[in-house]
N, C-alpha and C positions, 0 to 999 in steps of 0.2 A: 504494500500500500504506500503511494506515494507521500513525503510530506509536503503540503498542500495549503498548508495556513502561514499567510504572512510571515510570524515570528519564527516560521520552522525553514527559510530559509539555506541558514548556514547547515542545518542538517540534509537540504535538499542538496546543496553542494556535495556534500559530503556522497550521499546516498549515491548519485550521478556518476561520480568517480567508482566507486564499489561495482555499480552494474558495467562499467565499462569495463572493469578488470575481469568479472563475473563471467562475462559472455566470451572470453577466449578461454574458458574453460580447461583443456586437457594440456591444452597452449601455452598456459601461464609459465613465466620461467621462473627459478626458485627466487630472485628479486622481485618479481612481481608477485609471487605467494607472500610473501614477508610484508611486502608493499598494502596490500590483503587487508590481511591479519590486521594490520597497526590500523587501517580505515575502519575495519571493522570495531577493534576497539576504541577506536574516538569516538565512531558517528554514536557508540552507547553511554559512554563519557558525556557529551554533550548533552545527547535527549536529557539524561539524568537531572544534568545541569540547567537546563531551561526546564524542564518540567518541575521540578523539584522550586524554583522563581516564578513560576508564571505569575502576572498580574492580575490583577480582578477581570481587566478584560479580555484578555487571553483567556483566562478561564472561561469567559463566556461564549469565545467562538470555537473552545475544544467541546465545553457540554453541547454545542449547538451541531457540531462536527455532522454531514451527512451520512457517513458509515456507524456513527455512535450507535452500539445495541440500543433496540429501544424494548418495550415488554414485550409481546410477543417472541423475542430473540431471547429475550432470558425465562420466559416460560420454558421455550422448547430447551434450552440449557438443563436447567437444574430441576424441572417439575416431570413428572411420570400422570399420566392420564388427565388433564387437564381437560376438562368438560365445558369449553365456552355456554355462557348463558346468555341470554338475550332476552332487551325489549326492558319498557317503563313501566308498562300495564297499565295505562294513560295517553301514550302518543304515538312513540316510533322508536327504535334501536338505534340510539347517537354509536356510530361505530368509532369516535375518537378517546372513546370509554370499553375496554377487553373486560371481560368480568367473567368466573365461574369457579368452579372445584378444583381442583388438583392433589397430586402425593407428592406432599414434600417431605424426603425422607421417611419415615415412618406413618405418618401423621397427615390427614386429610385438610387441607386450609381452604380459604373463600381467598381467592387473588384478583384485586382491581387494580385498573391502570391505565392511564393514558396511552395511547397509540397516533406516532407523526404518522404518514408514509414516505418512503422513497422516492417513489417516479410520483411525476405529476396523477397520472391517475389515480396510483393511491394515496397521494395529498390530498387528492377532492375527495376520495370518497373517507376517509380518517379527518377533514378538515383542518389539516394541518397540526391535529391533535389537541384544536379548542373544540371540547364541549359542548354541547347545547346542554336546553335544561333537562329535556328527556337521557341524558348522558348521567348529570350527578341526580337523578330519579331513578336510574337504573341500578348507579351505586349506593344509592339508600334500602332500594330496594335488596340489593344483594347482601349489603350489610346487617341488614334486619334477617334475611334466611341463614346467615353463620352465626349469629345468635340462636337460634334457634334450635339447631341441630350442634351446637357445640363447637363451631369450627373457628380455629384461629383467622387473623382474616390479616393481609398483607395489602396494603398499596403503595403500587408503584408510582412515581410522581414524576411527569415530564412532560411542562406544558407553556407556553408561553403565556396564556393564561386562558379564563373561559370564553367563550366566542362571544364578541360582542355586538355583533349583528341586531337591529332592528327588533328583528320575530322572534329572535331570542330573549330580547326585554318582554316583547309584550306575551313568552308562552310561559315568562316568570321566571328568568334566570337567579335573579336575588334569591326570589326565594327557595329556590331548590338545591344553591349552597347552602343556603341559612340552615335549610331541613338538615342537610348531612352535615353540619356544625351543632346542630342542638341534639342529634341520635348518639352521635359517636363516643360522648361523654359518660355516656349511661349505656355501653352496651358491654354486656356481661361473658365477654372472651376478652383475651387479649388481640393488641393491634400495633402492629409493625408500621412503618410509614417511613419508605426509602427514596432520596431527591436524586433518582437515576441519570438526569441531565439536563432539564429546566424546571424550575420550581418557582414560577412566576404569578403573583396576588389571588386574587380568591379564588381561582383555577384550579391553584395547588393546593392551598389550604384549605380546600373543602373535605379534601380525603387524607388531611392529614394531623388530624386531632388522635394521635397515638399514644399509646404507653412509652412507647422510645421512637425518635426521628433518626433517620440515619442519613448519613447522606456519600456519595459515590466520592472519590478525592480532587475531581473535577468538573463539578456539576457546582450549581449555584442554586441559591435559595432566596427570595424578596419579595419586597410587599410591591414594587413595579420595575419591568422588565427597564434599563439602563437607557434604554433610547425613550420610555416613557416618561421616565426619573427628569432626565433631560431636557425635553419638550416642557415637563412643568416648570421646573427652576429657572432654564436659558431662552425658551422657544427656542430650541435648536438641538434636533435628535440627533447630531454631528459630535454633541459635548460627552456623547453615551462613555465613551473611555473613561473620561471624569466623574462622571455620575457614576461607575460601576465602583471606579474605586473609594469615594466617597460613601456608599451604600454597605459597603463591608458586607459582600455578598458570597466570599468565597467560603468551603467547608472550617476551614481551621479557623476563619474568622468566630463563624456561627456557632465551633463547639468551642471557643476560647469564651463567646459572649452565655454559652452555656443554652444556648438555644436547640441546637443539635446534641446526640448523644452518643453519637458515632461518627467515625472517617472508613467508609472502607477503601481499601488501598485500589488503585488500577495497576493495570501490566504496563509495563513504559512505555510511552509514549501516548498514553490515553487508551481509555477500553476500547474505542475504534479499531484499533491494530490489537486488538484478540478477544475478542468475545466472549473465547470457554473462558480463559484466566479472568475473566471481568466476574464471567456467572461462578463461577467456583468461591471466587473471594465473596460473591454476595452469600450464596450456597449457604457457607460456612460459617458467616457471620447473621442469618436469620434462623438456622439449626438452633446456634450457643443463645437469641435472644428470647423465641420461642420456649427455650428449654428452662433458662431462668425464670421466664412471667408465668409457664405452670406451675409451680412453685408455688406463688403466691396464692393464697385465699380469697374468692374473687371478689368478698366486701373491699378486702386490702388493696387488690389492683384496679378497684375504681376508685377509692380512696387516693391513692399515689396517682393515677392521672389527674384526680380534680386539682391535685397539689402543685403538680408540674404545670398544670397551666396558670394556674393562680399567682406562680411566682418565677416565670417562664422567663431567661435572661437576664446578661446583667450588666449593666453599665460600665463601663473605663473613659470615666474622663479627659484623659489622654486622645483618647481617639476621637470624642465629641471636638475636643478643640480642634485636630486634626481637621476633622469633618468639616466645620465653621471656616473654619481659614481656604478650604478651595470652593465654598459658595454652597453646598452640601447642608 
């Protein structure tokens, strides 16, 4: 997979060099294997090094990446019989909302999640992976049958936010996050909520009132997407760079502010360049968080979620001033 985004540049030079040496294959002379090797070793040197720096906005256009897994990609990964369910039982089947059963590892869970597409046709028909309201009606819905039957319930979170189109106000888009903001508090399993690569205003946080928020090492998480941010402060969606870094939107930001409760790690250079390594580290870190929240007694784990939101992040001074000083 090529590198392809702005800041990955000097790795595209690098990579360029590699496949040139590459394709003389049996040809290579013992300095040109040496020669090899040493590219090889930098061009990993590097990613390390730029990924391991990315800025607020670099992180937004790696979570945004067109090859980035999205749910469906790490359904088929890590889930065993996954049983799509469909429909509001009220309107119509918003398909930029996957919902249904699955075996994850031992254990039967309810799994929701946004869904982009790829190609333009499956952009229209996923919507770009905004919502309608028959979308978070779908997931209310399916939320309310994994209470029911006892199932853990997992959502995937990757959206730029919920569609804002016209007919989606008037088919009640407010209120049908509102609804899966006022069920999720009070619903008697535990709830996973992982910010897979966009985690943008009440799109995201409709389905993501959890016992623990996790989020991907390169995905972002905000109350408006950076070019929105923008637009309100500057009128000028140009200033998105600033706005992003001023909105302190990156993971280690959010679990430093205590907002998020997890980092899961990616494979280097972004979960885009490997998918199983992406699903595997997710795998492994909803296994250990599921396994811990059975545990609990399930007065106690609606208790501890009423708590976590009630005193949900935390201030540093430092960075407010930070904030204040680029217009932010």
């Amino acid at each position: 997979m090529p590198y392809d985004l702005d800041f990955e540049k000097p790795l595209a030079e690098l990579e360029k060099k590699i496949n040139g040496l590459q394709r003389k294959g049996e040809r290579l002379k013992p300095d040109e294997t040496k020669q090899l090797q040493s590219l090889e070793n930098d061009l990993r040197k590097r990613t390390e090094e730029i990924y391991s720096n990315l800025t607020a906005w670099q992180t937004v256009q790696v979570a945004r990446h067109k090859n980035r897994p999205y749910t469906l990609d790490y359904i088929k990964h890590i889930c065993d019989d996954f049983f799509e369910l469909h429909g509001d039982r009220s309107f119509a089947d918003d398909h930029a909302i996957v919902a249904g059963t699955a075996r994850l590892g031992e254990q039967t869970v309810m799994l929701i999640g946004h869904q982009k597409g790829r190609d333009m046709k499956e952009q229209q028909y996923r919507n770009l992976g905004m919502p309608h309201p028959e979308g978070y009606r779908k997931a209310y819905r399916m939320m309310q049958q994994a209470e029911k039957f006892g199932f853990p319930i997992i959502n995937l979170i990757d959206t730029s936010g919920a569609s804002p189109a016209l007919v989606d106000e008037e088919r009640g888009q407010s209120e049908a996050i509102a609804s899966c903001l006022y069920l999720m508090p009070r619903l008697r399993v535990p709830i996973l909520a992982i910010v897979i690569g966009e985690g943008n205003s009440g799109g995201a946080l409709a389905i993501s009132i959890a016992d623990r928020i996790l989020m991907f090492e390169h995905s972002y998480y905000t109350v408006a997407a950076p070019e929105a941010a923008a637009n309100i402060i500057w009128r000028d969606a140009g200033q998105a760079p600033l706005a992003a870094e001023g909105q302190r939107i990156r993971a280690k930001d959010l679990l430093s502010f205590k907002i998020v409760d997890e980092i899961i790690p990616e494979p280097l250079g972004g979960a885009h360049r490997n998918h199983h390594l992406a699903a595997e580290a997710l795998k492994v870190s909803l296994l250990r968080n599921l396994e811990e929240l059975k545990q609990l007694p399930t007065d106690e784990l609606l208790a501890k979620r009423y708590e976590k939101f009630r005193v949900i992040g935390q201030f540093d001074h430092e960075v407010l001033e930070t904030s204040s000083e680029i217009g932010v």
